[in-house]
C-alpha positions in Angstrom: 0.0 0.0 0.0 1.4 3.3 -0.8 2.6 5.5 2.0 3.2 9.2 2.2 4.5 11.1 4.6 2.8 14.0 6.4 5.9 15.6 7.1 6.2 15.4 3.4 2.9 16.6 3.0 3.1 19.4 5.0 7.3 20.5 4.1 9.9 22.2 5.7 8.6 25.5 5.8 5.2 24.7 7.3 6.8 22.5 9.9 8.4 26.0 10.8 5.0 27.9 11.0 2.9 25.7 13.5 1.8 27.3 16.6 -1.8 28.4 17.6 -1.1 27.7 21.0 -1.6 24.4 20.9 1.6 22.9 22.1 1.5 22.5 25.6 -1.8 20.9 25.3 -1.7 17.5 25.4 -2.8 17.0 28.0 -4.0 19.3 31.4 -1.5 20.6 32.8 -3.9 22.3 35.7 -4.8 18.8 36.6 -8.8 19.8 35.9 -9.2 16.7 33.1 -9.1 16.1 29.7 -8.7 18.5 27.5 -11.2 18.0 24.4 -11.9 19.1 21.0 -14.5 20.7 19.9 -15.4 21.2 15.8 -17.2 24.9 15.5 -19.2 25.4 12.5 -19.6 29.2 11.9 -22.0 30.7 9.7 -21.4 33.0 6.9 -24.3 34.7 4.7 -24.0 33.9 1.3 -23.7 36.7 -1.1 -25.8 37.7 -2.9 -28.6 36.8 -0.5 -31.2 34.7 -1.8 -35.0 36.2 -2.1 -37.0 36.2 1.6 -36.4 34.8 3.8 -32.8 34.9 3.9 -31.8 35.9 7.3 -30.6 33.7 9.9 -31.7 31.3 10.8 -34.7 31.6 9.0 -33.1 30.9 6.1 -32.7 27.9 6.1 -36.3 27.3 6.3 -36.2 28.8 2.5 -36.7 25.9 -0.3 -34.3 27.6 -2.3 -31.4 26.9 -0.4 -29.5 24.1 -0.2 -26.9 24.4 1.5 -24.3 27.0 2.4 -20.9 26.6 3.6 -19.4 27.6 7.3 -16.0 28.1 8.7 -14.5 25.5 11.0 -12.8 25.8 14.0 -11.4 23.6 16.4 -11.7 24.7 19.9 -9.7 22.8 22.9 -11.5 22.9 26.2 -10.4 21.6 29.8 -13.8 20.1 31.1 -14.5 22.6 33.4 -18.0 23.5 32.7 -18.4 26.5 30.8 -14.6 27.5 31.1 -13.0 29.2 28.4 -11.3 27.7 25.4 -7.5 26.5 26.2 -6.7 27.3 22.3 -8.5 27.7 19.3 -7.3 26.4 15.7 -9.0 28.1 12.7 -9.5 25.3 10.6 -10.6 26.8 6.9 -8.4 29.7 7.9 -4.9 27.6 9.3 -5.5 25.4 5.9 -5.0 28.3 3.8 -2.4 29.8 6.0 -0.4 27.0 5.7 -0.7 26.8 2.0 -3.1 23.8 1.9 -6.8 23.7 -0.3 -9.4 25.4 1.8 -11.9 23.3 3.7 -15.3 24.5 5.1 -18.8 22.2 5.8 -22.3 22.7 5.2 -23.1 24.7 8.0 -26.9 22.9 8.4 -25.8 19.5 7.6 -26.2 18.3 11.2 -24.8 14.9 9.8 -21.5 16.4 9.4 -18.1 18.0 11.2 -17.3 14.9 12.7 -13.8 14.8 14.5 -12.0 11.5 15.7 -8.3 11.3 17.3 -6.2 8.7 15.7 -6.1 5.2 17.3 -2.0 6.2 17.8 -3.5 9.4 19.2 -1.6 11.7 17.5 -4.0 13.2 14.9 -7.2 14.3 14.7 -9.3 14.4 11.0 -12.2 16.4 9.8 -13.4 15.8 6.4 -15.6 18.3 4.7 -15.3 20.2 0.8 -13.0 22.3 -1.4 -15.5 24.8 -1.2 -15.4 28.7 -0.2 -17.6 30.1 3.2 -20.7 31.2 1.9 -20.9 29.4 -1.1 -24.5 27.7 -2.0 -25.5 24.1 -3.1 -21.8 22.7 -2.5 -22.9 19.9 -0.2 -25.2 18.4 -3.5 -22.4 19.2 -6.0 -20.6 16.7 -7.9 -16.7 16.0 -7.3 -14.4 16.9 -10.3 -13.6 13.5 -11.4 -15.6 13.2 -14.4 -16.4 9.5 -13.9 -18.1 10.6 -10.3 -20.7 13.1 -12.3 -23.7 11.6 -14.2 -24.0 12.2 -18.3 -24.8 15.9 -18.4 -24.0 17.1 -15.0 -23.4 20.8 -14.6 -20.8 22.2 -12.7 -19.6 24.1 -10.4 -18.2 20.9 -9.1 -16.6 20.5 -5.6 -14.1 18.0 -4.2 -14.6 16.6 -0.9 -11.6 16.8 1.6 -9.8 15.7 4.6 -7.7 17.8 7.0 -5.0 15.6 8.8 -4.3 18.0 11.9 -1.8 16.9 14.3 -1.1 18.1 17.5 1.0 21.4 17.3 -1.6 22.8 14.8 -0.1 21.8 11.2 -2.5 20.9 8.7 -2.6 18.8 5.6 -5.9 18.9 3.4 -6.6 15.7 0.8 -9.0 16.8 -1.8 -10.6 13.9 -2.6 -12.6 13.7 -6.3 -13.9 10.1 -5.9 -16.0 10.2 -2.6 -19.5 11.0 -1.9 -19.7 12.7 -5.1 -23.2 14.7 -5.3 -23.8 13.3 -1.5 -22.4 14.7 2.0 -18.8 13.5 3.2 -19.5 12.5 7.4 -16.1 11.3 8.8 -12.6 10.7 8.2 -10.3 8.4 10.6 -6.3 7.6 10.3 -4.9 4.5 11.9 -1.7 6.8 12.1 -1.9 9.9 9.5 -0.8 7.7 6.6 -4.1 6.8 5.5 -7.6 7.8 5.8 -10.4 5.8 6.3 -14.0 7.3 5.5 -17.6 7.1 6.2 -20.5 9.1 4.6 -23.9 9.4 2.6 -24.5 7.0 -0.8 -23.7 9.3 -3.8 -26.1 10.8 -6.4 -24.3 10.1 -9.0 -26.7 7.0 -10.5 -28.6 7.6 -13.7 -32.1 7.7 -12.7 -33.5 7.0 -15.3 -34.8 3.1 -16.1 -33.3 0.8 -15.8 -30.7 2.1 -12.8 -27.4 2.4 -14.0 -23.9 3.8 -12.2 -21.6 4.9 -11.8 -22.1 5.1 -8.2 -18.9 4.7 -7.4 -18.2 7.1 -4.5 -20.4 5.4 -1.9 -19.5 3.2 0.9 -16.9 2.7 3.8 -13.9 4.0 1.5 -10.0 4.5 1.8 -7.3 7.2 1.2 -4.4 8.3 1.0 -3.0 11.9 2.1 -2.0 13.6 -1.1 -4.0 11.8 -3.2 -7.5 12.5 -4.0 -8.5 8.9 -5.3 -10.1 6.5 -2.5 -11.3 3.4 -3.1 -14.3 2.2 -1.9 -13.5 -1.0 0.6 -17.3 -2.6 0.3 -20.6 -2.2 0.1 -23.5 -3.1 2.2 -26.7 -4.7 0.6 -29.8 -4.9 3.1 -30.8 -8.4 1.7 -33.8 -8.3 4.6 -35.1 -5.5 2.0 -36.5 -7.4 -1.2 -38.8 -3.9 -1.4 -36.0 -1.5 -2.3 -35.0 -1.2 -6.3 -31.8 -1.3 -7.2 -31.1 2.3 -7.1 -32.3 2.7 -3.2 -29.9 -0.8 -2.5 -27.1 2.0 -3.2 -28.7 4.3 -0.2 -27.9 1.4 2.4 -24.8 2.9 2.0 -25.5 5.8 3.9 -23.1 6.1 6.8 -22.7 8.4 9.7 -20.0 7.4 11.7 -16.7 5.7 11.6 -14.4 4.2 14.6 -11.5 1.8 14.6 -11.7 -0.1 17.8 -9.6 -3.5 19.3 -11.1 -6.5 19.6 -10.7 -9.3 22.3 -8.2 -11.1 19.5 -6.1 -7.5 19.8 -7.1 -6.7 16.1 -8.1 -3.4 15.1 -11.6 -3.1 13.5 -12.9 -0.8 11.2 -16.7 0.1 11.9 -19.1 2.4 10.5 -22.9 3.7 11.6 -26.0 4.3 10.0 -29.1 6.3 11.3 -30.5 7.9 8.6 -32.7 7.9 5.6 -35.4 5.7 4.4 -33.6 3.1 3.2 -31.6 -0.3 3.9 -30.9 -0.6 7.6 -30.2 1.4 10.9 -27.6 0.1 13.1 -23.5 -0.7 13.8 -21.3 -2.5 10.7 -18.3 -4.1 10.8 -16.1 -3.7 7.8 -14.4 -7.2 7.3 -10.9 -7.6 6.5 -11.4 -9.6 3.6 -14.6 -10.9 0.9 -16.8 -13.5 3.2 -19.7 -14.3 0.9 -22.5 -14.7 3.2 -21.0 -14.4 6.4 -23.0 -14.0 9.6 -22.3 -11.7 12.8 -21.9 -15.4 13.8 -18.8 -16.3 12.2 -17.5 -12.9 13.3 -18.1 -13.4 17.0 -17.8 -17.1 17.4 -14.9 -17.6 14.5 -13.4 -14.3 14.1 -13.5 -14.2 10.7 -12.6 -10.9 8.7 -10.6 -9.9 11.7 -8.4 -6.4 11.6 -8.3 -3.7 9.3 -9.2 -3.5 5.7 -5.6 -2.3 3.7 -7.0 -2.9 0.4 -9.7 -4.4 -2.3 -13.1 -3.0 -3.1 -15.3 -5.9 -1.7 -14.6 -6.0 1.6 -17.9 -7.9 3.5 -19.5 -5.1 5.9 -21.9 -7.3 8.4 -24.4 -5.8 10.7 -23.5 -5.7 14.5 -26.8 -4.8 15.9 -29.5 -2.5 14.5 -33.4 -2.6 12.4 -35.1 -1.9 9.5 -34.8 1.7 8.5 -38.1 1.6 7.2 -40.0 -1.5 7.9 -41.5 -3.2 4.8 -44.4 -4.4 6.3 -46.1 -1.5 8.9 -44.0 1.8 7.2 -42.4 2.6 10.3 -39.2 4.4 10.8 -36.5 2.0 13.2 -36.3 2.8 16.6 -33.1 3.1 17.1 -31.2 6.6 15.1 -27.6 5.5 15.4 -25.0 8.3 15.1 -21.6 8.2 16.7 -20.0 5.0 18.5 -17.9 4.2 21.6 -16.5 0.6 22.3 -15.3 0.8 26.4 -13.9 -2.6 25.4 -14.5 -5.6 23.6 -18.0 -6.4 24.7 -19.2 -3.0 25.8 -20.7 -0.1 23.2 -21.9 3.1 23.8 -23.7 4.2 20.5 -25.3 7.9 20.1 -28.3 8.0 19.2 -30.1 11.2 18.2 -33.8 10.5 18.4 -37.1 10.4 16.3 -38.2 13.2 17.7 -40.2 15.2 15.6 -41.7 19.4 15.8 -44.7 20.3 14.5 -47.1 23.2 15.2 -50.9 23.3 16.0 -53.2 25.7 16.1 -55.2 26.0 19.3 -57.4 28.7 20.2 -55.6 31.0 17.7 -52.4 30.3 19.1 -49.8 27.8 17.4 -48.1 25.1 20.4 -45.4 23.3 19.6 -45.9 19.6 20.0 -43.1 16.9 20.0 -42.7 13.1 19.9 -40.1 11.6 22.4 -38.2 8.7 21.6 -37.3 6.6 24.5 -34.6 5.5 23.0 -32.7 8.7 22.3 -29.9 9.5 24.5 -26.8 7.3 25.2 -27.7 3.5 24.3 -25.1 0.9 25.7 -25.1 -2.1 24.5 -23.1 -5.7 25.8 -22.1 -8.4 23.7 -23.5 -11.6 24.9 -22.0 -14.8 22.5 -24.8 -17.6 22.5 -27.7 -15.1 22.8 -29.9 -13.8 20.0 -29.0 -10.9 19.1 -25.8 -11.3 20.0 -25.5 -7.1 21.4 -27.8 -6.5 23.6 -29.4 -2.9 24.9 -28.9 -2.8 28.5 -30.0 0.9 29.4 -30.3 4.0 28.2 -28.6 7.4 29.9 -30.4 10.7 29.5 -30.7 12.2 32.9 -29.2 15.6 32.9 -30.0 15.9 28.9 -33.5 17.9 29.4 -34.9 16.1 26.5 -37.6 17.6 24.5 -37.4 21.1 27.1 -37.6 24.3 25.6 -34.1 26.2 25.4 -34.3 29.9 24.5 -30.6 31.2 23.0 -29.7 34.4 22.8 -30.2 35.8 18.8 -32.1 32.0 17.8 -35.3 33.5 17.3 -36.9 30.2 18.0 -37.1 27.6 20.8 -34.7 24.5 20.7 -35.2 21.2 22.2 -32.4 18.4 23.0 -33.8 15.3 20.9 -31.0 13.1 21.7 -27.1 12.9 21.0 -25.0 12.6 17.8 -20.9 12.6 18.0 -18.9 11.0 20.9 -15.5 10.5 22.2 -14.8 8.6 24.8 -12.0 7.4 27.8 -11.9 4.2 29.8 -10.7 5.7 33.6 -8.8 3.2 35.5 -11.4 2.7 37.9 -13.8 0.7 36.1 -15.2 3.6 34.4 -15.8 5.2 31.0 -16.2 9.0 30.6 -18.5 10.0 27.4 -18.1 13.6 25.6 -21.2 13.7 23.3 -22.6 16.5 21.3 -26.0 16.8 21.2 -29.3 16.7 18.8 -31.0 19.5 18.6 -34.4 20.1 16.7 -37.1 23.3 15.9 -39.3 24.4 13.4 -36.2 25.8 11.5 -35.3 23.6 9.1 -35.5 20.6 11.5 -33.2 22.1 13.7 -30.4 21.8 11.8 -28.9 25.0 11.8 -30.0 25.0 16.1 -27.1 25.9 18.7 -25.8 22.9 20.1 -24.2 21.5 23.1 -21.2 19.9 24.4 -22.1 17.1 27.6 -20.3 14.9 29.6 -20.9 11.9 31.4 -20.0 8.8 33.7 -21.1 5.3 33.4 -19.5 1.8 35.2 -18.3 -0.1 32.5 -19.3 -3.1 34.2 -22.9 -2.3 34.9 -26.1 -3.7 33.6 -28.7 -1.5 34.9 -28.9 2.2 35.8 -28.2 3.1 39.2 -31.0 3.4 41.3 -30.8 6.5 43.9 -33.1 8.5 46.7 -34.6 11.0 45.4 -32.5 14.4 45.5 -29.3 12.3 45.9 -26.7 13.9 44.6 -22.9 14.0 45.2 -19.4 13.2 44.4 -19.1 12.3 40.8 -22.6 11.4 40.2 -22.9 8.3 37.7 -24.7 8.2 34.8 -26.0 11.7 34.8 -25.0 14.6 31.8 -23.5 17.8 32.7 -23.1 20.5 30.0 -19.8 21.5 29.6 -20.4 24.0 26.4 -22.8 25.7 24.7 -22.3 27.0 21.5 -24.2 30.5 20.0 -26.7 31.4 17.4 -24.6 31.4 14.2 -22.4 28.5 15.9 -22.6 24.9 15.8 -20.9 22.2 17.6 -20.4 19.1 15.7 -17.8 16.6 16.5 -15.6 16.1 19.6 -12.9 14.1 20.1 -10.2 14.0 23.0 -7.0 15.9 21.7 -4.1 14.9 20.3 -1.3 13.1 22.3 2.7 13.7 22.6 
């Protein structure tokens, strides 16, 4: 497999110009925690401005937008609640400063700014677009590669992109022409910033016209290299429990969230990805195999260990399902239960999967006044799941943590306009503590009647759970005390005209 460099990458004179601040923080050095990042989306009117309504965040409510780029930033926090940022790194801005492409996200895409620290923990990666701040429609362009664009697609095309970022603030962005072309990149991970491994939605690049026909070659769990922008896509995943869909929706089971590389009782490293969204194909946690299994079960991966470590190569790699439903059931028309996002494995045979809700706003007239009315999901929150060989299903739920989340309360922020309600959580990082627990840093769902609550402030939380456990704690009423289990605290909260998106702990020595 071909290797390059990031010192390469990134050359002499960059190596020179790093900075930012960042340096001295691996890790706390006032002893208060871990110090996390944060990904900031920022938005930026585009210009000119659409036709009403076109101010924020009413925009986005406007049919005639689709999209418009934000600035990213990464901020680094001790996790003192509400402290103020250690450092911050400008992402779009430290990209160009350092002579690399520019790279900003759709700033209402709530399915993307994803962040993850390498398993080597030295880097962090964001992946996002070639695409200015303020610029329109970028997130449903095609990639440059003419074999990602259908027959007759019209320009202005956009690449998608990955920033390697390493600990004293250097950065080296990937353009990358044959990913998620017409579709929205979601996450980028590096086993040790010589490769990138990436997860996000099926592309749109199929003729639809009858019968279905590609390219659709962008789609999928799908690897890179820094400096080039060709990946190759590692596999596929085909919902075979859906004889409904048509060919052309079979190509939307591909549509991932999340991506993690975890160790597995053997000590191999997987590579997993998440799904949680759209109509189509199945909802739940995939492993991608090392290897082409042809009708291999979650069976032969737990009791035989088949397809055991991380994919390095070939385009039919076997992704099997882990745990997870139909994302819309064939039979009764309902949407799963389960909304995975984001994924922590405390070990082995414990997982901690995000999981952002079904909850829904809609507004009512009653008695001349409109009320806002909302569905809760008692499965939204933080879902953790054990792995119990012999049972059926093999993962099972065990609880769910919410406390502390105010799920489905009404949140007034300064400049929103609007109300916004915690639905449920989306991106995580997570540490195992040496005393038998693991501390979770989630970002949460947010959703209104603007746009879904896409463009809605969000909020970094925290909590505490015993690895070991198997039910939630049970206390008095109005206990409280010490490092309270199993309960959120907000650590952050970001503005109107701010997002928070990913999180991830920060970069080692």
């Amino acid at each position: 497999m071909f290797r390059l460099t990031v010192a390469t990458l990134l050359g002499g004179s960059l190596l020179a110009a790093g900075g930012f601040g960042l340096t001295a923080l691996a890790d706390d050095p006032g002893g208060s925690g871990d110090i996390v990042v944060v990904s900031r989306i920022q938005y930026v009117p585009p210009s000119p401005l659409p036709a009403p309504p076109n101010t924020f965040p009413q925009i986005f409510n406007n049919p005639a937008v689709t999209g418009i780029q934000g600035n990213i930033f990464l901020d680094y926090y001790a996790t003192t609640p509400f402290s103020a940022p250690r450092a911050s790194l400008p992402l779009t801005a430290a990209a160009i400063r350092q002579g690399q492409p520019v790279i900003t996200t759709s700033f209402s895409s709530k399915s993307e700014g994803s962040l993850h620290r390498s398993p080597d923990g030295r880097y962090l990666t964001y992946m996002g677009y070639v695409g200015a701040a303020g610029l329109e429609g970028v997130s449903n362009s095609y990639t440059t590669n003419p074999t990602a664009q259908p027959t007759g697609a019209a320009g202005p095309f956009y690449d998608r992109a990955v920033a390697l970022i390493n600990r004293q603030g250097l950065v080296s962005v990937t353009p990358e022409n044959l990913a998620y072309s017409g579709d929205n990149p979601r996450a980028a991970i590096s086993l040790d910033g010589q490769e990138f491994y990436m997860a996000g939605n099926s592309d749109n690049t199929l003729n639809k016209t009858t019968p279905v026909s590609g390219p659709g070659l962008t789609i999928g769990a799908r690897l890179g290299m820094p400096g080039s922008p060709l990946s190759i896509q590692l596999g596929s995943y085909l919902a075979a429990d859906r004889p409904d869909e048509s060919t052309k929706q079979h190509v939307k089971d591909n549509n991932f969230r999340g991506i993690g590389i975890y160790t597995d009782a053997g000590g191999n490293q997987d590579l997993y990805v998440s799904k949680g969204s759209g109509g189509n194909g199945d909802d739940g946690l995939f492993q991608v195999l090392n290897g082409h299994f042809p009708g291999a079960t979650l069976a032969d991966v737990v009791n035989n260990g088949i397809g055991a470590g991380i994919p390095t190569g070939g385009s039919d790699n076997t992704i099997v399902q882990l745990l997870g439903n139909y994302a819309t059931n064939p039979v009764t028309n309902q949407p799963s239960p389960i909304t995975p996002f984001d994924f922590v494995f405390a070990n082995p045979t414990t997982l901690y999967v995000a999981d952002e809700g079904n909850a829904t706003v809609t507004l009512a007239a009653a008695g001349g006044e409109s009320t806002t009315s909302l569905t809760t999901d008692p499965l939204a929150g933080l879902q953790k799941w054990v792995l119990v060989p012999g049972s059926s299903p093999f993962w099972q739920l065990v609880y769910v943590i919410r406390d502390g989340l105010g799920i489905n309360q009404p949140q007034n922020i300064p400049g929103y306009g609007v109300p916004t309600y915690t639905s449920g959580l989306r991106n995580l990082a997570g540490k195992v503590n040496g005393d038998g627990t693991v501390t979770i840093y989630a970002i949460t769902a947010q959703t209104s009647t603007v746009s879904g609550g896409e463009p809605d402030p969000t909020k970094l939380v925290v909590v505490t759970d015993e690895i070991a456990a198997t039910q939630l704690p049970i206390r008095a009423s109005g206990e409280d005390g010490g490092r309270r289990l199993d309960r959120f605290t907000t650590l952050q909260q970001s503005r109107s005209g701010e997002v928070f998106r990913g999180v991830a702990l920060a970069p080692l020595r």
